[in-house]
N, C-alpha and C positions, 0 to 999 in steps of 0.2 A: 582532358576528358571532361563531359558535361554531367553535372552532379547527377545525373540518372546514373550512367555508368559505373561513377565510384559506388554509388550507395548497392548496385549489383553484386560490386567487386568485395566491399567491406562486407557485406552481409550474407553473399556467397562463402566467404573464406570462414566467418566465426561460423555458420552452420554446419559446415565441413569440419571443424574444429570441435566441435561440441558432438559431433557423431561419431566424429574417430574416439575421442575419448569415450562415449558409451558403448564402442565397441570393445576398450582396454580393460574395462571397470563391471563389465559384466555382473552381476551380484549370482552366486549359486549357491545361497541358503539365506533363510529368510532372517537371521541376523544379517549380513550384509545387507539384505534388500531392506529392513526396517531401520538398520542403526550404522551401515556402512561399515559393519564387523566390528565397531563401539574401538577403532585405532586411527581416527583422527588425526591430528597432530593441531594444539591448539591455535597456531596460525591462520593453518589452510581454512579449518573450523571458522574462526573469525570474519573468514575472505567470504565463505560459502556464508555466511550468517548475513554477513552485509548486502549479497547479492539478492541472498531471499526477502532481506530488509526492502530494496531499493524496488520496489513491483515501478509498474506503469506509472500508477498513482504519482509513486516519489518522482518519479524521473522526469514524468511530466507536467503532474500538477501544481503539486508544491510550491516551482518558483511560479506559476502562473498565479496562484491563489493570494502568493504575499504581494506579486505584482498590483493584482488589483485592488486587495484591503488593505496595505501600508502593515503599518504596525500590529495593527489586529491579526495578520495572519502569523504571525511569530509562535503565536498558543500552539498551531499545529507542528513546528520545527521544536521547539521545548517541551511537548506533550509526547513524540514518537523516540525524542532521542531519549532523556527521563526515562522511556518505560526500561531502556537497558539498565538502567542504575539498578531498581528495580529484579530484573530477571538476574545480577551480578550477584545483589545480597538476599533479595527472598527466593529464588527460586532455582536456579540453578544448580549449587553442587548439591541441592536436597534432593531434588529430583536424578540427578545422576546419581546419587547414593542408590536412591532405591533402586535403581539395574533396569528397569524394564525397556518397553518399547515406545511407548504412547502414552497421551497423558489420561484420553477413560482409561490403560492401564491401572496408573494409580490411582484415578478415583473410586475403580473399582476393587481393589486392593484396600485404599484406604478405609472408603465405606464399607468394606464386606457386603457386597450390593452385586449383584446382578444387572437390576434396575436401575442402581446410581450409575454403571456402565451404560445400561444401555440410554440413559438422558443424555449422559457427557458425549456419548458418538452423535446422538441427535443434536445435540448445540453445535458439534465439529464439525457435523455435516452443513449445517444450515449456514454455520460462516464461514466456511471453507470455498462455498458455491457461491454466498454472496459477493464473496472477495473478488474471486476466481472470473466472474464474469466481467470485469471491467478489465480480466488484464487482458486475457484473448482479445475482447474487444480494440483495444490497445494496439494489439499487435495486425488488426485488420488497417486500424486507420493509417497508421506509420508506413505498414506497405501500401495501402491507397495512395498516398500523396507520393512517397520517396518510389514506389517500385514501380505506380500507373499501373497499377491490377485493380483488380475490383475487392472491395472492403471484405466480403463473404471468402472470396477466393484464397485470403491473406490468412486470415483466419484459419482456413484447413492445411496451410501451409506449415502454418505455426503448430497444430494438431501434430501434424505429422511429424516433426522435430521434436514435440515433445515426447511423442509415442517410441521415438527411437531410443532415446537417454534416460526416461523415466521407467515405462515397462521393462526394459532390458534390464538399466544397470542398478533399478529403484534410488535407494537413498547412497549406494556405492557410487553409483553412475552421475546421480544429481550430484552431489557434494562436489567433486571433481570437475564436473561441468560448472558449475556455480562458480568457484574458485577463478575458472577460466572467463565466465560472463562477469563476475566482478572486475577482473582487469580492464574489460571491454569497457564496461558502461562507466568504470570511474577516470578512464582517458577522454571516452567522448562527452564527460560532463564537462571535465576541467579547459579541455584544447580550446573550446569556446567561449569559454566563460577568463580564460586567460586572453585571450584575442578582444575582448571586450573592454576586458578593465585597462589593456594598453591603447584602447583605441580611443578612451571616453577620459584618461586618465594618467594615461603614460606609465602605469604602476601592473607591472606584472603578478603581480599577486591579489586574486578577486579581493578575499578579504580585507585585506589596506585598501585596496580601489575605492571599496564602497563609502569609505569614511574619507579619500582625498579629495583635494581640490579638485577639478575638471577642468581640462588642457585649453581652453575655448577662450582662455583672457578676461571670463566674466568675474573671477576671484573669489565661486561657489563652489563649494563643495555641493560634491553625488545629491547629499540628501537635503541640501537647502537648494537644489535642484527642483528635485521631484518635490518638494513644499508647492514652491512658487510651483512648476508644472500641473500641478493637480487644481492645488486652489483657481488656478486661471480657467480654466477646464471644468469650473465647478462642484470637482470632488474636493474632500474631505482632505487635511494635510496630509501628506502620506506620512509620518512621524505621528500623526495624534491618532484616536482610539475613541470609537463611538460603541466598542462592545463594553456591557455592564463589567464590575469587577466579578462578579458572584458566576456569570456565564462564562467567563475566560479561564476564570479556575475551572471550575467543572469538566470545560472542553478538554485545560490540561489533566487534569484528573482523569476522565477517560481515556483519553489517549493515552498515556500512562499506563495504567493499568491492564487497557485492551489492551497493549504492546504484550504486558507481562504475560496477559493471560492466551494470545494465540498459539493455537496447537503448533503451526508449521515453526515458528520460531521456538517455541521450546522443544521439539524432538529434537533440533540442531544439538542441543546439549547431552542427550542420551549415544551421541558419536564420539565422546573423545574416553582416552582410556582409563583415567582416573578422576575422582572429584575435585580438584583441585585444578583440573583442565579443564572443569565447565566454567570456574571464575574466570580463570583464566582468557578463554573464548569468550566470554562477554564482553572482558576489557579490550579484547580486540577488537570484537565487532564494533565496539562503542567506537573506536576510534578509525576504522576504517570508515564506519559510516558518517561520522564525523568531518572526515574530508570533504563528501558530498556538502554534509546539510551547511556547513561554516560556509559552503560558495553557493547555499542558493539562498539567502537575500543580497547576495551581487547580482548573482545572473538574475535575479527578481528586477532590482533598480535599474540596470540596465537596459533592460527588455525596455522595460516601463517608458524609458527617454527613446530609446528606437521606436517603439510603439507610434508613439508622439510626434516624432520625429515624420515619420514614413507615410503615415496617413490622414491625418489633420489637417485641414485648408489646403486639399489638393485635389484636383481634377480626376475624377474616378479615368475618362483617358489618359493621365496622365502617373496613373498610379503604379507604385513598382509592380512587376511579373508575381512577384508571389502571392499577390494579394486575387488574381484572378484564380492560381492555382490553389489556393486553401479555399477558395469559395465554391471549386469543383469538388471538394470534401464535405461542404455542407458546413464550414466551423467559421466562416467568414461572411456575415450578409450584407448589404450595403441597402438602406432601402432611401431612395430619393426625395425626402418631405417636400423641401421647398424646390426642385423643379430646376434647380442650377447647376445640375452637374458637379457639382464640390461637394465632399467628403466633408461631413460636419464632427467631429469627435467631442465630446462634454459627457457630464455625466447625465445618469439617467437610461433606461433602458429603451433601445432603440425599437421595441416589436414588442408586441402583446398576442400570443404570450411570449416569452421569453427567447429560448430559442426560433429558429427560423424554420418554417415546412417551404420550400423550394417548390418553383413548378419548373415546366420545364419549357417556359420562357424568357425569353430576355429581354430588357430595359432600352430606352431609347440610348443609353451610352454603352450598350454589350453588356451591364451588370445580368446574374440570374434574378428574377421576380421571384418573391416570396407571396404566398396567399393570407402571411399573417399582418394584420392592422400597425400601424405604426401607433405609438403613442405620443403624448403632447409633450417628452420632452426633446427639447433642442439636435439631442443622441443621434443620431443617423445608422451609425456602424453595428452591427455585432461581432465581437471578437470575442470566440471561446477561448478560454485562459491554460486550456490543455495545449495549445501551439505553441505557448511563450518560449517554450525553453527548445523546441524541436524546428520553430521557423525562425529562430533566432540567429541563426549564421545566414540564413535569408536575406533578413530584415536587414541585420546589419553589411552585407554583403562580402561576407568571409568568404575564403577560396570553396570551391566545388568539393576539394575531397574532405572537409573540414561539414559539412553538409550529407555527404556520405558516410562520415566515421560516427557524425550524431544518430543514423537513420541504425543501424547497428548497433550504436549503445542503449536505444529505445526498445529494439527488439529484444538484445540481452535479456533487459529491467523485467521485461514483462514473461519473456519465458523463464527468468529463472524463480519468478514466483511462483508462478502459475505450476512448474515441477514440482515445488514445495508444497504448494496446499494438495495435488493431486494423489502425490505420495501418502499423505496425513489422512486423505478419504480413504485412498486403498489399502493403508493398515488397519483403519478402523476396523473396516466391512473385515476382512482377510482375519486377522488376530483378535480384534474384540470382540466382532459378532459372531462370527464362526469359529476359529480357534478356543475361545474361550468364554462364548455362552452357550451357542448351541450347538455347535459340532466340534465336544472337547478332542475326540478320538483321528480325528484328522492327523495323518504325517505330514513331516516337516515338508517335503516335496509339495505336498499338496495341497498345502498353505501355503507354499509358495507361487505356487501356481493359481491358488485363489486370489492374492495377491497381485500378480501381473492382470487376472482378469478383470479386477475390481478399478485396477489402476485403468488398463484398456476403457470401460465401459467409461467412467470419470473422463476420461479425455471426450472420448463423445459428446457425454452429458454437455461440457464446458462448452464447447464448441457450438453444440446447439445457443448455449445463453450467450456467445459472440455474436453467431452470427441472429440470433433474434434476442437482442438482449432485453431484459426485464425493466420496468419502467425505474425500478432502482438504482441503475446501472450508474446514474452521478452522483448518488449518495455511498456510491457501495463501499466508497471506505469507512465514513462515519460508523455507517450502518454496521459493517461487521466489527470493528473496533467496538464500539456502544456494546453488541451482543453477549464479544469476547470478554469486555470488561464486568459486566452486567450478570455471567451467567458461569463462567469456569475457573476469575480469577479469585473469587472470595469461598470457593472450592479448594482449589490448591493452597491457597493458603492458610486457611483452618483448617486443610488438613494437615498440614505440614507443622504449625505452633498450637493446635488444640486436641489436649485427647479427648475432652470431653463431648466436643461435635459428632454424633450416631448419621448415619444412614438419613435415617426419616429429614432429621432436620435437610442434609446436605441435597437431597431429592427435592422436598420443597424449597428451601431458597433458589436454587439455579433456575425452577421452573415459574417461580417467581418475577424473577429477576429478570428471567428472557421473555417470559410474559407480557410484562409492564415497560419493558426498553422495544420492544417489537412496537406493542400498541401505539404507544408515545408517536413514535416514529410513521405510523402508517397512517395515524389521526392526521398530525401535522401534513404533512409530507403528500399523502394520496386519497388523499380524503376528502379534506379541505385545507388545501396548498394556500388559501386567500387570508386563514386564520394562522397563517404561520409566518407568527412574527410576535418579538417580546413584549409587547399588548397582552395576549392571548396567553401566551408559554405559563406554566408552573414554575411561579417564583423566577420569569423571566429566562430559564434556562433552555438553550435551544436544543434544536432535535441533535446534533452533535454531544452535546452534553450529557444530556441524558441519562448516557449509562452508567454516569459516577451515581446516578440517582439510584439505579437499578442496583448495584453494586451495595449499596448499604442498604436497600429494603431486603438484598438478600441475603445479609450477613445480620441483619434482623432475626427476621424468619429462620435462618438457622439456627441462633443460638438460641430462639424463642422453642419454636419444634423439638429442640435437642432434650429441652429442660423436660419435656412430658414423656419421653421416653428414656428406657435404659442407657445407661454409656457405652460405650463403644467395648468389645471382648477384652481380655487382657492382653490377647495375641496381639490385636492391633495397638494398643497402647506401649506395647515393647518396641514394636516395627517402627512408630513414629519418634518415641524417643531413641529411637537405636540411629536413625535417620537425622537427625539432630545432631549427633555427635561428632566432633572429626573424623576425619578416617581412617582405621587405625586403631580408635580407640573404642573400649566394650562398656558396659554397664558397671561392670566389676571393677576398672577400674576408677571412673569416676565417684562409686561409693567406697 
């Protein structure tokens, strides 16, 4: 069969797999729909954590991002994986102690607030959507190239899969489906990325791959490979690092903490049945997901020599099939400076501006024309770095169905996010908003029913920002990480180790925080995209980074605010230290 086919067959069967199970898992009460009946088992928990972990983002950009910046890209593999250390000791069995559903739950809980509620579903909203639009997206392009549908078309596909598993069986239905998309997407990561490090290598195990020698007789290792490969190429070694120390912290510091602080990965922990199963579930997760990240700076290096390999001093007629077929996506451009027909690869950016706008013509050698300017350097190609890991059995020429089982592991990645943060919007709206600020008197039916409709409308909303996504859509992971870090994790956590932090403060810092990490972010980035760059940046620290910044102006401002007002009731001062304690154990008898 020709990898059209399989990628039908693989991605027909898991979507039939993921509906049957949201037909088994039904949820019929809004514990099951919010917490999956809080009976987990910390395994599954783990499985379902790592698939809500692994969105589009990880599955596809990751290795493309280390591929292209060497070492510098490592900040993001050490910054996401961290954040679980993280959610293991600050935040997990505290927040499953305290029982509830959601995390403006306890912030409104914690603060005795209303209004601290209703900022925390405004932060959850806004990075929830931010997130969310890049997976849909995701899941447009993956069937544009693997399924030959149109990008838009993919996208209501994916809708529609989600609206079966999600509305129906909520967080019962997701966790289960998750569980199942974890298997998926951590086989179609590995099959390939094992096929690589035997082909470049002889060494079946990515990770040894990457550090052994190379089968070729030249008597280099992987990574004094890609040294010499880049340097000749006019990049930077791939092993050395041209980000600041001060900005590489920062970015792991964000990412870190955004991890700790997003809503859809910590309700995961409010599904298992005891506090000692939300540690639990994080060391798992840590370690399922772990599997992933340890093999993608292989499947990175490897790309990278494929890369190299496949399209460099070669005749655009004479260039492998895939490379026509991703430029039919728009993620491949080739623009012809010098008039020779050969494929020039070096560094430096091939087009000004950056990416390619397409007309819908063609090049005296059948390439598509672009209407954007070339610039002076040597560069010819554009290669978006989101294909590396998904044209990779392409490139390197792995069997067909090995091509089809990645096109399903991508879709997995990206629906099993995207169920997650959907869930997280339609508990908000359903329990936070209505349930318990302004329509306390609502039954449990009817909260649950608010729920599926909040969840339904959310899938729309998403949809619409796939199919017309927001100019943010290639920062949206920074972006919502920065927000996440910047705005609800130095919330949860002061409220968890301080009684002394009141309302007033916790209201102002978050609105601070997300204030000033938004601004940062939309100066740089949309405003004037030409002023961004460590010249320009505060204290050199980039828009990625950010939110570690945002993150301590808000834990400023809160404990500054706190000081001018009353402390917190005594009610809430027993809650939090009662929260604190093992499980099991009371006040009375730790005095």
């Amino acid at each position: 069969m020709d990898a059209q086919t399989y990628s039908y067959l693989f991605v027909g069967l898991s979507f039939a797999l993921y509906i049957g199970i949201a037909f088994w898992t039904r949820a019929t009460s809004t514990k099951q729909f919010y917490v999956a009946g809080g009976g987990v088992h910390p395994i599954l928990n783990g499985m379902a954590t790592g698939a809500d972990w692994m969105s589009a983002a990880s599955f596809l950009s990751v290795a493309g991002i280390v591929a292209f910046s060497g070492r510098d890209g490592s900040v993001y593999l050490i910054g996401w994986t961290g954040g679980y250390v993280l959610l293991a000791l600050l935040l997990a069995p505290y927040l499953r102690k305290f029982g509830r559903y959601t995390v403006p739950d306890f912030i409104g809980e914690r603060y005795y607030s209303k209004a601290a509620r209703t900022v925390a579903v405004l932060c959850l909203i806004f990075i929830s959507f931010t997130y969310i639009a890049g997976q849909m997206r995701g899941v447009g392009i993956v069937f544009s190239r693997f399924l030959e549908i149109d990008i838009n078309a993919g996208v209501v596909v994916g809708m529609v899969i989600v609206f079966f598993y999600a509305v129906m069986g909520g967080m019962k239905g997701i966790t289960y489906t998750q569980v199942a998309q974890y298997c998926v997407l951590v086989f179609a990561f590995m099959v390939p990325a094992i096929f690589l490090s035997i082909i470049w290598t002889d060494n079946p195990i990515p990770q040894l791959g990457l550090g052994s020698q190379l089968n070729d007789g030249s008597g280099l290792t992987v990574l004094q490979k890609l040294d010499q490969v880049t340097v000749d190429l006019g990049f930077s070694a791939y092993t050395s690092s041209v980000k600041s120390k001060l900005d590489s912290f920062m970015i792991i510091l964000t990412l870190m903490i955004g991890t700790a602080g997003l809503p859809h990965v910590i309700v995961r922990f409010f599904t298992v049945p005891k506090v000692s199963d939300a540690r639990l579930s994080a060391g798992y997760a840590l370690f399922f997901i772990a599997i992933i990240y340890t093999t993608i700076p292989a499947v990175a290096g490897f790309s990278r020599l494929n890369l190299n390999d496949s399209v460099n001093e070669i005749a655009y007629a004479d260039a492998p099939e895939w490379v026509a077929k991703w430029e039919d996506t728009g993620l491949i451009a080739w623009q012809d400076k010098n008039a020779d027909g050969i494929i020039q690869y070096r560094a430096g950016n091939a087009l000004s501006p950056t990416k390619p706008v397409f007309t819908d013509q063609r090049g005296l050698h059948g390439e598509r024309l672009v209407s954007n300017k070339g610039t002076n350097s040597p560069n010819e190609i554009y290669v978006d770095r989101d294909i590396m890991v998904i044209a990779n059995p392409e490139i390197a020429q792995l069997p067909n169905w090995v091509i089809g089982l990645i096109a399903a592991g991508a879709v997995a990645a990206a629906l099993s996010t995207a169920a997650g943060l959907l869930l997280v919007i339609s508990s908000s709206i359903s329990h936070d908003l209505l349930k318990s600020t302004f329509l306390p008197t609502i039954s449990d039916k009817q909260e649950l029913l608010a729920a599926r409709l909040a969840a339904a409308t959310a899938i729309v909303i998403a949809g619409w920002f796939g199919i017309n996504p927001p100019a943010f859509v290639a920062q949206v992971v920074a972006f919502a990480f920065g927000m996440a870090a910047a705005s609800l994790f130095p919330a949860i956590v002061m409220g968890i180790f301080s009684t002394r932090v009141g309302k007033e403060g916790a209201i102002a810092g978050m609105l601070v925080g997300l204030i000033f990490t938004v601004s940062y972010i939309i100066y740089f980035v949309f405003m004037y995209p030409e002023l961004n760059n460590a010249e320009h940046w505060l204290w050199g620290i980039s828009t990625t980074g950010i939110g570690g910044v945002g993150a301590v102006l808000n834990i400023a401002v809160t404990l500054s605010v706190s000081r001018l007002f009353l402390p917190p009731p005594k009610t809430v001062v027993s809650m939090v230290e009662d929260i604190r304690l093992p499980s099991g154990e009371s006040q009375a008898q730790i005095h």
